[in-house]
C-alpha positions in Angstrom: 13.6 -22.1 -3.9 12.1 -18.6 -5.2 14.5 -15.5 -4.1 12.8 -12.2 -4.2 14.6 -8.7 -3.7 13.2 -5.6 -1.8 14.0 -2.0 -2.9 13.9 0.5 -1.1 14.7 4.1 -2.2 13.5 8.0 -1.8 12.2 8.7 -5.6 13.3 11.3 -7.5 10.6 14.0 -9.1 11.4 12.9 -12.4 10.1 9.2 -13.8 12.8 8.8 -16.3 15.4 9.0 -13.0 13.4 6.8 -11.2 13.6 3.9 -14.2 17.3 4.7 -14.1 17.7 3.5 -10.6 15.2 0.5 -11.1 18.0 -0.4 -13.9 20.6 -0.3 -11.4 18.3 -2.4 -8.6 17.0 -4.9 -11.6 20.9 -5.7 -12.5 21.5 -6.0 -8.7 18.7 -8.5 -8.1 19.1 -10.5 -10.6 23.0 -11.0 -9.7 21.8 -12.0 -6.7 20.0 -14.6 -8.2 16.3 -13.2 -7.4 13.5 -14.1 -9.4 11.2 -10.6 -8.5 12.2 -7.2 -7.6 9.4 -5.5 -5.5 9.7 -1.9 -5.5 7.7 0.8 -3.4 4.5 2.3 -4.3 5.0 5.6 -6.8 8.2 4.4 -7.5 8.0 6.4 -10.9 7.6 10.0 -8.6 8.5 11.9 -6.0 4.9 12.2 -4.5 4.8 12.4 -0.5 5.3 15.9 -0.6 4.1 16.8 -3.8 0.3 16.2 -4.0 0.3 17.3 -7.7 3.0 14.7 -9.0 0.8 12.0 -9.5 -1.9 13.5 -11.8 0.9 15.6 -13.4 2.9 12.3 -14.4 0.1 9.4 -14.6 0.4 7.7 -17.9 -1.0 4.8 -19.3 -0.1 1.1 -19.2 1.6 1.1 -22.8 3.3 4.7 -21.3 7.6 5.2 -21.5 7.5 4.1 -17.6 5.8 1.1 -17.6 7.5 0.3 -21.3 10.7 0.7 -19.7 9.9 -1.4 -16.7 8.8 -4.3 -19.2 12.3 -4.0 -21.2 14.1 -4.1 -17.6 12.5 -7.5 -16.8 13.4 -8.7 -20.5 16.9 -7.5 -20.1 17.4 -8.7 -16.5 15.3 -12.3 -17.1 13.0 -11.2 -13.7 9.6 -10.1 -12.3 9.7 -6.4 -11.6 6.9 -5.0 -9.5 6.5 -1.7 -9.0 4.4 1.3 -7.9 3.3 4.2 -10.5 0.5 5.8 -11.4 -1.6 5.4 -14.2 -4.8 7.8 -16.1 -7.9 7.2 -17.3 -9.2 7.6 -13.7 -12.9 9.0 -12.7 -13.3 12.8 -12.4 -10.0 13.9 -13.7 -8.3 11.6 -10.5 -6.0 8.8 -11.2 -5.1 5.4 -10.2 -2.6 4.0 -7.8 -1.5 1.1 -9.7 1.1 -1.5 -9.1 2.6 -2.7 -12.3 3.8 -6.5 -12.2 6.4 -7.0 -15.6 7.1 -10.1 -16.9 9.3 -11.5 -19.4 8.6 -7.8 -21.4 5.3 -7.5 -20.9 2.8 -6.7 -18.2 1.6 -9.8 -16.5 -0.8 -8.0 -13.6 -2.3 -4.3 -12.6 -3.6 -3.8 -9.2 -5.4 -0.3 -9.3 -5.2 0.6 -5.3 -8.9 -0.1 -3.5 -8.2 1.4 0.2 -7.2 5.2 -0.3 -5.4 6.6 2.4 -7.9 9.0 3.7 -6.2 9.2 7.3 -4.0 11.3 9.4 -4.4 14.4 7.9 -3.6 12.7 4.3 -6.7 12.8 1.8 -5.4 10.6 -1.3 -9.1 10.7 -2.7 -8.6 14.2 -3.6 -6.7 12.9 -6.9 -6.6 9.0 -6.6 -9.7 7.1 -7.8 -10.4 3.7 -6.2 -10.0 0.6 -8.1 -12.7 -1.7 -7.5 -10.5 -5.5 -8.3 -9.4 -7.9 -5.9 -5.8 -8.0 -6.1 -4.3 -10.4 -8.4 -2.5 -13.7 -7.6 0.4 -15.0 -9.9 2.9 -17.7 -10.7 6.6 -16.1 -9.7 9.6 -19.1 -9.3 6.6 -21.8 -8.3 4.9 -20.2 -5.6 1.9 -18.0 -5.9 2.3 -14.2 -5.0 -0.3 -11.9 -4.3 0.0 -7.8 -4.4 -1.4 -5.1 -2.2 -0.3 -1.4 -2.0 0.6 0.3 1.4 -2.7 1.3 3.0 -4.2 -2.0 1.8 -2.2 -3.8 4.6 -5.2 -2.4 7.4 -7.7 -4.2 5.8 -7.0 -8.1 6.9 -10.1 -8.8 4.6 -8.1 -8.3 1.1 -5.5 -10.5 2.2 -7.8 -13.4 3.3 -9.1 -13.2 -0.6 -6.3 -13.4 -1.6 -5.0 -16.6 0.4 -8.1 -17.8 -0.7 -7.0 -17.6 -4.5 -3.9 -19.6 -3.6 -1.4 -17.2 -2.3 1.8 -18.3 -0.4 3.5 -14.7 -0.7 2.1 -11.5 -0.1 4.2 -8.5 -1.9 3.1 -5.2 -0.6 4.6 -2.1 -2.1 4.1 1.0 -0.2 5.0 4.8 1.0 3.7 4.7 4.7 4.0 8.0 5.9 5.8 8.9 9.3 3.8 9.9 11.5 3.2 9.1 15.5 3.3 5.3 16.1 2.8 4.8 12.6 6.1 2.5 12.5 4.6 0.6 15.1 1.7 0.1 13.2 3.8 -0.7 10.5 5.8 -3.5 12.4 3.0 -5.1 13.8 0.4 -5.2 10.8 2.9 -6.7 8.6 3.8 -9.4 10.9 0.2 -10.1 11.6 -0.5 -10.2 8.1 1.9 -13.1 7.8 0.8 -14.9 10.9 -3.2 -15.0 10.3 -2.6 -16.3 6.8 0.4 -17.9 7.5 2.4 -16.8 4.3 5.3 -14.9 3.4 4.7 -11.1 3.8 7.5 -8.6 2.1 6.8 -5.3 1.7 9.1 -2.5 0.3 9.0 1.0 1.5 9.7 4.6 0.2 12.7 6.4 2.8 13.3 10.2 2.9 12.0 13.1 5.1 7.8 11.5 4.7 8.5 7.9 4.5 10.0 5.5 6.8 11.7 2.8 5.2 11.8 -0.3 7.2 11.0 -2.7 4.6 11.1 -5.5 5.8 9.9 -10.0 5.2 8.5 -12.0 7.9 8.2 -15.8 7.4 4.2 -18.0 7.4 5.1 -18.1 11.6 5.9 -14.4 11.5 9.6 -14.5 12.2 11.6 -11.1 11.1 13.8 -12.3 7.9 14.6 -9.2 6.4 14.6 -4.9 7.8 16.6 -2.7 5.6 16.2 0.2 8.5 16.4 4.0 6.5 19.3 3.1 4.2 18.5 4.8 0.9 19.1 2.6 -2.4 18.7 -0.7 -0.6 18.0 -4.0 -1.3 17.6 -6.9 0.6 16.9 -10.7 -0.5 14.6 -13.1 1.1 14.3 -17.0 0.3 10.7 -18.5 0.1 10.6 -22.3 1.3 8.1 -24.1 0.1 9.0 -26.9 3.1 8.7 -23.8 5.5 5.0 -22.9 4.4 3.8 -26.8 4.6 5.0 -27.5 7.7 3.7 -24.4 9.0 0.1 -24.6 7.2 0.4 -28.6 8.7 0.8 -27.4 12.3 -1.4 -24.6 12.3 -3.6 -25.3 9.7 -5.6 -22.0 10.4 -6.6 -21.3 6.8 -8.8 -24.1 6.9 -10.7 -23.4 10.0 -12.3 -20.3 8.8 -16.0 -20.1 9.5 -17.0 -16.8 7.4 -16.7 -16.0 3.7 -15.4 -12.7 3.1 -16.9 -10.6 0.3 -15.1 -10.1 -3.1 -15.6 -6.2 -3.2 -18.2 -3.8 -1.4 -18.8 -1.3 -4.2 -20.2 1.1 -1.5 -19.0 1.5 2.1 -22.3 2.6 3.0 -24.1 -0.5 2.2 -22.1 -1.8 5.0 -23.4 -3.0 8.3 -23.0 0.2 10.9 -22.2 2.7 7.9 
């Protein structure tokens, strides 16, 4: 029975205090017995109100944050994933890229497709697109698949990655506050888990532009974990393996799709309706 940890924190401008506080969650987690620590996206920087911090601190993979978050899933004997950002991006822009450590060394990259162009919020300005279908990995014998924040409006990326065997979706994410927007929240995540019935956990940034509320739901969509706004949480979920059969047995949804779904669309204007 795989135990994962959620963090949830308000990041602090500089990376090197950010991988100070992922020590102290890490050590926390894996006393608890948890096999992965999700973290929020741009967990290495303060960036909700500072446009500038990601291109300012973006790095590459073999960079001192990523290198330290490798050592911390050495030291502590778990997954860590976690959001930064990384360079080498088109035009001067970055990535959005969610690093999965492993035993001291990086096991998985997700480079953020959907940018959150959207209430008043244009990401695209300095984020580049990555253009990979999430990955899928092995974490305490169940297959987890990653996605980062704005991702989670997009059912398509999460049928994919169902498709490539996932039991556990781990979403790290800063949704922004906003008007309904932690409705939104609420609702997509549990729909997430009951149209692919899987395991959804998601950790969220808190502070004045995020909301917190990460939060787990179970394959039927039942509420297993909400951390509320408490800065410096963590909360621990249990993923049943008996709990997703029987729930894949009795609604065996996954199996009655009748449409493929595309891999990627390199250009949203090739799209039907564009």
């Amino acid at each position: 029975m795989p135990v994962f940890a959620i963090a949830q924190f308000h990041p602090d401008p500089s990376p090197a205090e950010n991988l100070r506080l992922l020590d102290d969650l890490a050590g926390r987690a894996a006393a608890g017995g948890a096999d992965m620590l999700l973290a929020p996206e741009g967990a290495s920087v303060r960036f909700l109100d500072d446009a500038d911090a990601p291109v300012r601190t973006a790095e590459p993979l073999d960079g001192p944050f990523v290198t330290g978050l490798c050592a911390l899933s050495r030291r502590y004997g778990i997954t860590i994933a976690a959001g930064t950002f990384t360079s080498n991006g088109a035009g001067g822009r970055v990535h959005n890229t969610l690093v999965v450590a492993q035993q001291g060394a990086v096991v998985a990259a997700y480079r953020k497709v959907h940018l959150y162009d959207a209430f008043s919020f244009v990401e695209s300005e300095r984020i580049a697109p990555g253009s990979d279908v999430p990955p899928v990995i092995d974490i305490g014998g169940v297959r987890v698949g990653f996605a980062t924040c704005y991702d989670l409006r997009f059912p398509e990326l999460f049928r994919l990655m169902v498709a490539d065997g996932a039991e556990v979706i781990a979403l790290a994410s800063a949704w922004v506050a906003g008007p309904v927007k932690e409705e939104h929240w609420a609702t997509l995540l549990k729909a997430r888990a009951i149209e692919n019935t899987c395991y959804v956990l998601a950790a969220d940034q808190v502070g004045p532009k995020g909301i917190g509320r990460s939060s787990a739901y179970d394959p039927m969509g039942l509420a297993l974990a909400d951390l509320g706004t408490a800065d410096g949480a963590l909360g621990f979920v249990s993923v049943l393996p008996e709990r997703l059969a029987q729930v894949r047995a009795v609604l065996p949804s996954n199996s009655h799709r009748r449409f493929a779904v595309d891999r990627i669309v390199r250009d949203p204007a090739e799209l039907p309706g564009a």
